[in-house]
C-alpha positions as CSV (number, residue, x, y, z in Angstrom):
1,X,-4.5,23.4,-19.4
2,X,-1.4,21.5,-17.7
3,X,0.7,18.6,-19.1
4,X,0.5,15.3,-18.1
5,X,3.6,13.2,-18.8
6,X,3.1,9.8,-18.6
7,X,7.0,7.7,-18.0
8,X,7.9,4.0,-19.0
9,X,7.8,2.5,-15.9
10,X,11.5,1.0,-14.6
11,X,10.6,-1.6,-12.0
12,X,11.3,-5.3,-13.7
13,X,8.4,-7.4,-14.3
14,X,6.2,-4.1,-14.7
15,X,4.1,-4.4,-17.8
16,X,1.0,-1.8,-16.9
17,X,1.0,1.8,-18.0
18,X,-1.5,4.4,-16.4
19,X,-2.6,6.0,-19.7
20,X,-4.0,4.5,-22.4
21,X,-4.8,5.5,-26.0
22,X,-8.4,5.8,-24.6
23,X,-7.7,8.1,-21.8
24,X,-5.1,10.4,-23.8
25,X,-8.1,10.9,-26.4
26,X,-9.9,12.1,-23.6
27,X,-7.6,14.2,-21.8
28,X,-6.9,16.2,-25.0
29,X,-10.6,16.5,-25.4
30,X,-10.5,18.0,-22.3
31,X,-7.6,20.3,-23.2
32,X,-4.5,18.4,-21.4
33,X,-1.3,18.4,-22.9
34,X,-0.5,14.9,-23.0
35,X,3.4,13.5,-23.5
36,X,4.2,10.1,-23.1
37,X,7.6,8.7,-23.0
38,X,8.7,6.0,-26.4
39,X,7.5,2.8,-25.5
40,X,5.4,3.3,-22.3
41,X,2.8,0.9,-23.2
42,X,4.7,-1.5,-25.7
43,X,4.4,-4.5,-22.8
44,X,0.7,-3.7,-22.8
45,X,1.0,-3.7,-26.5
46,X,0.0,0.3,-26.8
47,X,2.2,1.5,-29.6
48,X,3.4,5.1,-30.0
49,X,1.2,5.1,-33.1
50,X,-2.0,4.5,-31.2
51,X,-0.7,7.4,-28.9
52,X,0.3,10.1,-31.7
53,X,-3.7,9.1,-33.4
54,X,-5.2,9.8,-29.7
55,X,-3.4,13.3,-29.7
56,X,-0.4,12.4,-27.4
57,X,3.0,13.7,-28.4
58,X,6.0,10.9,-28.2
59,X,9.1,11.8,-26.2
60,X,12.4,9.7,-25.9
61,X,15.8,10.5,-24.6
62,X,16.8,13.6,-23.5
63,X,13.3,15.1,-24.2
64,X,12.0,12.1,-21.6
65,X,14.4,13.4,-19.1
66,X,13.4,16.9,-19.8
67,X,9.3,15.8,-19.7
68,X,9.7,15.0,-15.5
69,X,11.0,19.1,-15.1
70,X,8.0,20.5,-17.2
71,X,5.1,18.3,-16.5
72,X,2.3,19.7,-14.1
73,X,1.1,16.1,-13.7
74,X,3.1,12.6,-13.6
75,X,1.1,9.4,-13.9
76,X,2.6,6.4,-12.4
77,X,1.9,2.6,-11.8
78,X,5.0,0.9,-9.9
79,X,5.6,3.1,-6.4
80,X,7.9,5.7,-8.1
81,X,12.1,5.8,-7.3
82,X,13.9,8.8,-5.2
83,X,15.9,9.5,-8.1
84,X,12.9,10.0,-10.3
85,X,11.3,12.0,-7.1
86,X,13.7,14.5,-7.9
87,X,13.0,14.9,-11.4
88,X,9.8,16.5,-11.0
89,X,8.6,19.8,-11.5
90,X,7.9,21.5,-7.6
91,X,4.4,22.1,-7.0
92,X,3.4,19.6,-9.6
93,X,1.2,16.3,-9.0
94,X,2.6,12.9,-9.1
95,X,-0.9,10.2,-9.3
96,X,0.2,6.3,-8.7
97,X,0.9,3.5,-5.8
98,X,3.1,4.5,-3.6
99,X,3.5,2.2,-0.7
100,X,4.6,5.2,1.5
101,X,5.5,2.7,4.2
102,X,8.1,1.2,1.9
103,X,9.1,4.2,0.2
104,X,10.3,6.8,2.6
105,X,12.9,8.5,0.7
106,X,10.9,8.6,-2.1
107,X,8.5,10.5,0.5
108,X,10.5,12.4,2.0
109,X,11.7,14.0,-1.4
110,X,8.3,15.1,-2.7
111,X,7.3,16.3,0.7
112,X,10.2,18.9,0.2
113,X,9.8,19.5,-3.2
114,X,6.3,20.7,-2.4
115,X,4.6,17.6,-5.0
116,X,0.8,16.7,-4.2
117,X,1.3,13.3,-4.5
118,X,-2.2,11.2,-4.6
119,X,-1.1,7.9,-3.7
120,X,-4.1,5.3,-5.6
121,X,-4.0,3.1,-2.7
122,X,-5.6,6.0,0.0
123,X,-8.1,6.5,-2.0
124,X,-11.2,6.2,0.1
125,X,-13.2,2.8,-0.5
126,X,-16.5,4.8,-1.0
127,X,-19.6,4.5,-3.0
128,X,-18.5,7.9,-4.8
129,X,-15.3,6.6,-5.6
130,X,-15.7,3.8,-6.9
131,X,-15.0,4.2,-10.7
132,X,-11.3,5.3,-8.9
133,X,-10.1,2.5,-7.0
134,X,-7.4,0.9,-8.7
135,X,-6.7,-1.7,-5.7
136,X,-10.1,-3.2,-6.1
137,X,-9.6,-3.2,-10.3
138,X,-6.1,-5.1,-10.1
139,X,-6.8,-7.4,-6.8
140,X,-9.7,-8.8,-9.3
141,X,-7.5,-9.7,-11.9
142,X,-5.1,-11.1,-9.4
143,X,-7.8,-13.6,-8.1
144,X,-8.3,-14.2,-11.8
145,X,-4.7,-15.1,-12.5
146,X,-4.0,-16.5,-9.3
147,X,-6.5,-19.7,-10.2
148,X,-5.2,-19.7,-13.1
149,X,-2.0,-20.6,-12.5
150,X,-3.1,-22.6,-9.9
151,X,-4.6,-25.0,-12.4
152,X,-1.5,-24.6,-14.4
153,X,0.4,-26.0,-11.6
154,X,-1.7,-28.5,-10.3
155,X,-1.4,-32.1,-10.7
156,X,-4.7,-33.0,-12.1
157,X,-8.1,-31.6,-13.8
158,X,-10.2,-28.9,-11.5
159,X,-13.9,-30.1,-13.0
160,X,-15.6,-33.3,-12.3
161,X,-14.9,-35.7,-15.5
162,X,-16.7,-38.6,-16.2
163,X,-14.7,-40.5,-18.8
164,X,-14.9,-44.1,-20.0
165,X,-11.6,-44.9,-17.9
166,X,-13.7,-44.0,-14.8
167,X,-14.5,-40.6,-13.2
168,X,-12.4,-38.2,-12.1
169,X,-13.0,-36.1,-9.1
170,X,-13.0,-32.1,-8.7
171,X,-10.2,-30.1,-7.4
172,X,-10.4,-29.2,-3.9
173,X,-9.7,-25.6,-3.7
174,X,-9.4,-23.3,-0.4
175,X,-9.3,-19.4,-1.1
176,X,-7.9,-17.7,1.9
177,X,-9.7,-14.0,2.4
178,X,-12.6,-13.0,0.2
179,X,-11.9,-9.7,-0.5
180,X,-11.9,-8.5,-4.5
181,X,-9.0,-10.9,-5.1
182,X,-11.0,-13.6,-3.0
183,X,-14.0,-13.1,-4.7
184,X,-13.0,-13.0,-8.3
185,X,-10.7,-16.4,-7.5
186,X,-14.0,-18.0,-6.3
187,X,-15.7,-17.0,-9.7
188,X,-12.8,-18.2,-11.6
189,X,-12.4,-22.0,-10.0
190,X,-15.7,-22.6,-9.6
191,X,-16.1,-21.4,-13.8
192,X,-13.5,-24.1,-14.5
193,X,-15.7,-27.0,-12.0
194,X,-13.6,-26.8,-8.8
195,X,-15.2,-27.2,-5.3
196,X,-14.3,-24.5,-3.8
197,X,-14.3,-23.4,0.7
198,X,-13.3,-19.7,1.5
199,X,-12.4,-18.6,5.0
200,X,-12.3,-15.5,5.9
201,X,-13.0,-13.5,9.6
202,X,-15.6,-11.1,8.4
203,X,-18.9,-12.8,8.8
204,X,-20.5,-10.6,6.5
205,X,-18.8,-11.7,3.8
206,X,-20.2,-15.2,4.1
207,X,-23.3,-14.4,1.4
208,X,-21.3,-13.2,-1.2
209,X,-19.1,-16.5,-0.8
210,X,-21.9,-18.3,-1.3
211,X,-23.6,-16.5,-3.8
212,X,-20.5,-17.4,-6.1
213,X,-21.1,-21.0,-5.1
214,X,-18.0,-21.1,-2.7
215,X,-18.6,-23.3,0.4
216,X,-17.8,-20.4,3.5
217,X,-16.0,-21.9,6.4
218,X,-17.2,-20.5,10.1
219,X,-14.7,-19.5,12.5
220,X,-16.2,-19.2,16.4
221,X,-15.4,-15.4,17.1
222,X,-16.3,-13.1,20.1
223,X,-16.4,-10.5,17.4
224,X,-16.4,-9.2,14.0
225,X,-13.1,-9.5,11.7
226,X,-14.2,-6.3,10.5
227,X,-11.9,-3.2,9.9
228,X,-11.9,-0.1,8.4
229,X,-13.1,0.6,5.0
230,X,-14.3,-3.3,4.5
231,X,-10.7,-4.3,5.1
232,X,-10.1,-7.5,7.8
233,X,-8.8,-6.2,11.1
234,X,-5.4,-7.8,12.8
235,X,-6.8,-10.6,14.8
236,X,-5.4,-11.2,18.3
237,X,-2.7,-14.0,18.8
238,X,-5.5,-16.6,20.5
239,X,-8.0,-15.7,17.8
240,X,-5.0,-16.5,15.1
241,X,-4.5,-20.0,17.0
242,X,-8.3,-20.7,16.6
243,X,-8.7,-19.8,12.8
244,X,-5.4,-21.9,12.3
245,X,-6.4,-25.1,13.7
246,X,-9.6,-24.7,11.8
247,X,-8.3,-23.6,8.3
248,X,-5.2,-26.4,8.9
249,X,-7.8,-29.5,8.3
250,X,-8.9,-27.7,5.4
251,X,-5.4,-27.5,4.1
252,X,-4.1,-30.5,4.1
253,X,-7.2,-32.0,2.6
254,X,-7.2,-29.1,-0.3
255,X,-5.4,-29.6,-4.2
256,X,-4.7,-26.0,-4.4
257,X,-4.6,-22.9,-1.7
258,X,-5.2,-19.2,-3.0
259,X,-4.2,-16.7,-0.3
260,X,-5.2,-13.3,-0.3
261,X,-5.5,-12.0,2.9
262,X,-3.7,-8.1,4.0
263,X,-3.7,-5.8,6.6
264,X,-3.6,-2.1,5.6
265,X,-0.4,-0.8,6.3
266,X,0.9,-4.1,8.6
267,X,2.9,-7.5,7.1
268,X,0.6,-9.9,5.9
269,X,-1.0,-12.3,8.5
270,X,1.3,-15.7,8.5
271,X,-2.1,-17.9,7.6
272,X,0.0,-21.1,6.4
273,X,2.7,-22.5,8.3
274,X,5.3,-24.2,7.7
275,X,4.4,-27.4,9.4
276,X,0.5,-27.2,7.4
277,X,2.6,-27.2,4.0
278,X,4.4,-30.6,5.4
279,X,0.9,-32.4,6.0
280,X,-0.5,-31.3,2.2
281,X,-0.1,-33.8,0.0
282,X,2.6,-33.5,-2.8
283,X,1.5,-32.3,-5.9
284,X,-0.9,-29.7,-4.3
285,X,0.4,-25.7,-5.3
286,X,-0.3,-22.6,-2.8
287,X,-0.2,-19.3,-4.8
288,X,0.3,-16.7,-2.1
289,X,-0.9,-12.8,-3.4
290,X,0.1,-11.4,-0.7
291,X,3.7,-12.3,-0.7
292,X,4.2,-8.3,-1.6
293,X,3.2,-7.8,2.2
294,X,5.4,-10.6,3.5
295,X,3.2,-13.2,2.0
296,X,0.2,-15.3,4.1
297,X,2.5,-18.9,4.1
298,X,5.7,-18.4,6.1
299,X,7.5,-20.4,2.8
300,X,6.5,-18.0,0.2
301,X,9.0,-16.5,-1.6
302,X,8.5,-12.9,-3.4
303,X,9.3,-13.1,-7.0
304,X,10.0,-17.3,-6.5
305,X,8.0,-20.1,-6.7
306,X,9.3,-22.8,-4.3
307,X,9.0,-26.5,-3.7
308,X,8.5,-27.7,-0.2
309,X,7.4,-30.9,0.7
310,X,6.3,-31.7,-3.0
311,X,3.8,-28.7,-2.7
312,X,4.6,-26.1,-5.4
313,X,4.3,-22.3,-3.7
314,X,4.2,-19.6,-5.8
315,X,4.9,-16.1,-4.5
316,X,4.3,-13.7,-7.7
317,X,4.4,-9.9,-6.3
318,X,2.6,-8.5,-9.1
319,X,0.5,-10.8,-10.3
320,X,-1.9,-8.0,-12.2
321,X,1.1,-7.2,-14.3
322,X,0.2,-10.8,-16.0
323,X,-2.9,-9.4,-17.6
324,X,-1.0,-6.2,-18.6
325,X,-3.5,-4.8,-21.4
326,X,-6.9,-5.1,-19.7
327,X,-5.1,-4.2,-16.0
328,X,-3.7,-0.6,-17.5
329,X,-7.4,-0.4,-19.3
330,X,-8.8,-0.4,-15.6
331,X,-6.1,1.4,-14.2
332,X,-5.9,4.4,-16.1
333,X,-9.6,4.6,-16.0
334,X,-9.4,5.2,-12.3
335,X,-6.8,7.5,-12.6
336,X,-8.7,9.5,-15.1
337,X,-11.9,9.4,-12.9
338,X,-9.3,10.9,-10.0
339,X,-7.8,13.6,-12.1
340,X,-11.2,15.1,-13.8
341,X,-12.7,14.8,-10.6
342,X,-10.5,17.4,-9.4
343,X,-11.2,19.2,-12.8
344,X,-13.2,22.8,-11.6
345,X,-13.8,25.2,-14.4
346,X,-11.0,23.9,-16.8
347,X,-8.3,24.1,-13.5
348,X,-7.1,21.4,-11.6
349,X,-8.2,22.0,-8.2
350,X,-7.1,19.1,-5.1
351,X,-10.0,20.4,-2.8
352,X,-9.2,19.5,0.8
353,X,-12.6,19.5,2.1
354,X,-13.5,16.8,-0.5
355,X,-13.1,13.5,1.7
356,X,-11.6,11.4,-1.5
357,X,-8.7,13.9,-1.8
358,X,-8.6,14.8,1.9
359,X,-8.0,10.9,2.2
360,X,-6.0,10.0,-1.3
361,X,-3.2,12.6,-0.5
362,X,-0.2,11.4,0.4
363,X,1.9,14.5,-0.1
364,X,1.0,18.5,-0.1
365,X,2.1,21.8,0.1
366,X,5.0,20.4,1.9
367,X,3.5,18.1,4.2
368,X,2.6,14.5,4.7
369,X,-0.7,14.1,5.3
370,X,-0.7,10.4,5.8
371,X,-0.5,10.0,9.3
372,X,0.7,6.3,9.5
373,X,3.6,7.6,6.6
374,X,4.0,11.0,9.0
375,X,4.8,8.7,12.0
376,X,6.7,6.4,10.0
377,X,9.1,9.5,8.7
């Protein structure tokens, strides 16, 4: 069977790894060589130990280096480097994010080096793939995190409190898109008692807002916010006006604002402007999740949290990274799901006419399959 090498990952900030203890029992169970570099999952608080006991042989050094050239199959979290690019094996297959559109040299490299690269985020968002889609696992603990710090932050309670001093009123909180990060960040405030009003441009969404006890704002629309795979479509510069001027009174009246709203493959849609963030009152916090993508508040900051105005914006770009040991649990579960699906008689076969490798491909047999990264390149 082929080896999977699994690197430390480089990027700063980067705590997951995309094999665990769990799934290296499982791949040598299912008769992978596994090798994993010294110290892959120490942020995640995997030791080497806990690899060696699930059958996983510990490289460092030169014999890291050496790991890239042999390995069949590379796991990766963070979108991987060009230098590393070159490293690998021809032929092999590289598994991970990738945000192609970002990472054209990186692209270009393992299109000539002949690399299948299955980039996690094109995996299709279908029933059957489910147990492999690693944006929907970490967006959820993004929402999760993202209230979180957003009651960290905050300048008073989020639950209703009724103390002998008087009562104290709940936090007002508006979650912007109510996607997986949406959804989980309305589960989370309205756990710890906030109120909490979700907009978002898909109507259909509006039941599952509700069923989490969120409070869904209407926008008047000619037509559905709906885009492919369940993903919200880029709205038209008048239909942008309109959902402004509604979500800007809701705003300026909220404590916190959770943002969470992307376009595939496009910059974030600029939700919050500047001139909203002036009219909030001081002490409220923004935390912006898709500040990766440009960010939905034109004063978010990638890796910064700002002060404007007395609000407190926080732009983390990786905010799953804060929940490192359960986020690499999920992730390197839906990697796994994605390699043994591909599994065919104890070979690893990337079957073309299967639409979840036909679509998760980003790279093969010399080729970029992606069209959007084709054009781009």
């Amino acid at each position: 069977m082929p080896e999977i090498f699994v690197p430390k990952e480089v990027v700063e900030g980067e705590t997951r790894v995309a094999c665990t203890p769990e799934t290296a029992k499982r791949y040598v169970k299912e008769g992978f060589d596994v090798v994993v570099e010294s110290a892959a999952g120490k942020h995640a608080h995997f030791t080497d130990e806990r690899y060696r006991e699930a059958g996983a042989k510990i490289v460092a050094g030169t014999d890291a280096e050496a790991a890239w050239g042999s390995a069949d199959i590379v796991f990766r979290v963070y979108p991987i480097t060009p230098d590393e690019a070159s490293k690998i094996k021809e032929g092999a297959i590289l598994i991970g994010f990738m945000s192609p559109h970002k990472n054209l040299d990186s692209v270009r490299i393992l299109r000539d080096r002949k690399i299948s690269t299955i980039a996690m985020e094109l995996v299709p968002r279908i029933s059957r793939a489910q147990s492999m889609d690693a944006l929907s696992s970490q967006a959820s603990i993004a929402g999760y995190q993202a209230v979180l710090m957003a009651a960290t932050y905050l300048d008073k309670y989020f639950p209703l409190l009724m103390t002998a001093a008087g009562t104290i009123q709940p936090a007002k909180i508006v979650i912007m898109g109510a996607g997986v990060a949406g959804l989980q960040a309305i589960a989370t405030a309205r756990r710890l008692g906030a109120v909490v009003e979700v907009s978002d441009i898909r109507p259909a969404v509006k039941e599952q807002v509700e069923s989490l006890g969120g409070r869904f704002i209407d926008f008047p629309m000619d037509e559905s916010g709906e885009g492919e795979g369940g993903y919200a479509r880029e709205l038209t510069p008048e239909q942008l006006k309109a959902q402004q001027e509604i979500v800007r009174q809701k705003v300026v009246a909220a404590d916190a604002v959770i943002t969470t709203a992307l376009v595939p493959g496009r910059p974030a849609p600029k939700l919050i402007t500047a001139d909203m963030v002036k009219d909030m009152r001081e002490g409220a916090v923004i935390v912006d999740l898709a500040v990766e993508q440009g960010g939905n508040c034109e004063l978010s900051k990638s890796g910064e949290m700002v002060i404007e105005h007395g609000v407190t914006i926080i732009g983390h770009p990786n905010m799953a990274a804060s929940t490192p040991a359960d986020a690499s649990l999920l992730y390197a579960r839906n990697i796994q799901a994605v390699l043994l699906g591909a599994v065919t008689e104890g070979e690893v076969v990337l079957n073309l006419e299967d639409e979840i490798f036909a679509g998760a491909l980003l790279t093969h047999n010399g080729e970029v399959r992606h069209g959007p990264t084709a054009e781009a390149l």
